[in-house]
N, C-alpha and C positions, 0 to 999 in steps of 0.2 A: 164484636170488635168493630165490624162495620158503621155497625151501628152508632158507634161509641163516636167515630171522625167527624159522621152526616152529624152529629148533637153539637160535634167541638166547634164545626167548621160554620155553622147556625150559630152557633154564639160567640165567635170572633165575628160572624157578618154582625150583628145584632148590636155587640156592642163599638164595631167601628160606623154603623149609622147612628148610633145614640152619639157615641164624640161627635160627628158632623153635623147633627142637629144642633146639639150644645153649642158649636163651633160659631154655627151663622145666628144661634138666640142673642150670642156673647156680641156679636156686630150688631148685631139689629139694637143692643138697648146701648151699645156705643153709642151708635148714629144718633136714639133717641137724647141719649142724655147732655150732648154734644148740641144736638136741636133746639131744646131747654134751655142750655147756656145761652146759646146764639137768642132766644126771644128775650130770655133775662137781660142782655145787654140793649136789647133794642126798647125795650120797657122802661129801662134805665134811664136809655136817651132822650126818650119822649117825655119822663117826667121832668127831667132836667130842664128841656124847651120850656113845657111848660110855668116850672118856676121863674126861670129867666124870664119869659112871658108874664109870667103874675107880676114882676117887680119895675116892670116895664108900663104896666098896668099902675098898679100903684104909685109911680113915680108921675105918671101924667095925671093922675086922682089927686095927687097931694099939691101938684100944680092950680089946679082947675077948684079943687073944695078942699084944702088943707085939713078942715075940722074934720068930711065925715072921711080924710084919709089915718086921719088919728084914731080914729072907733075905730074903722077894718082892724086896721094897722096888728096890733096884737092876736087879737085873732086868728087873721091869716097866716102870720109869722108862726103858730101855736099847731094851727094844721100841716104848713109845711114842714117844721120840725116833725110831727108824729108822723108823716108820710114818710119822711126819711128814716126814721129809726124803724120803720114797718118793710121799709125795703132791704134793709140791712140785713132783718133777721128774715126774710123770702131767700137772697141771693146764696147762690152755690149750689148746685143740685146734684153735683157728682161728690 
């Protein structure tokens, strides 16, 4: 009978440190996934710059050699679209 407590009372500890590990795995992949967000938004932002930046680019190219702003032109427009739709399907990680 004794016996039988010291087994019970080992496996109420046993499994109230298994919930508390569980407990702080469950925050830790919060925190990570939450992280993830937060870089996916800042990835966002840079590529956004970016584009602003390429058409900023482009606008003073089209000024300066109209013709080889016609060649880029398509192009560029062809990879920022694919860049965008390539972000679309990256974002969301929770």
């Amino acid at each position: 009978m004794m016996s039988q407590n010291r087994q019970t009372e080992k496996d109420r500890l046993t499994a109230q440190n298994d919930y508390l590990t569980d407990m702080k795995g469950e925050v830790e992949i919060r925190y990570l996934m939450e992280h993830l967000d937060h870089q996916d938004t800042l990835i966002f932002q840079i590529i956004q710059r970016l584009e602003a930046q390429h058409e900023e680019m482009l606008e003073r190219l089209s000024r300066l050699d109209p013709e080889t702003a016609k060649k880029l032109g398509p192009d560029l427009v062809q990879i920022s679209e694919e860049l965008t739709e390539s972000n679309d399907d990256i974002s969301g990680n929770s």
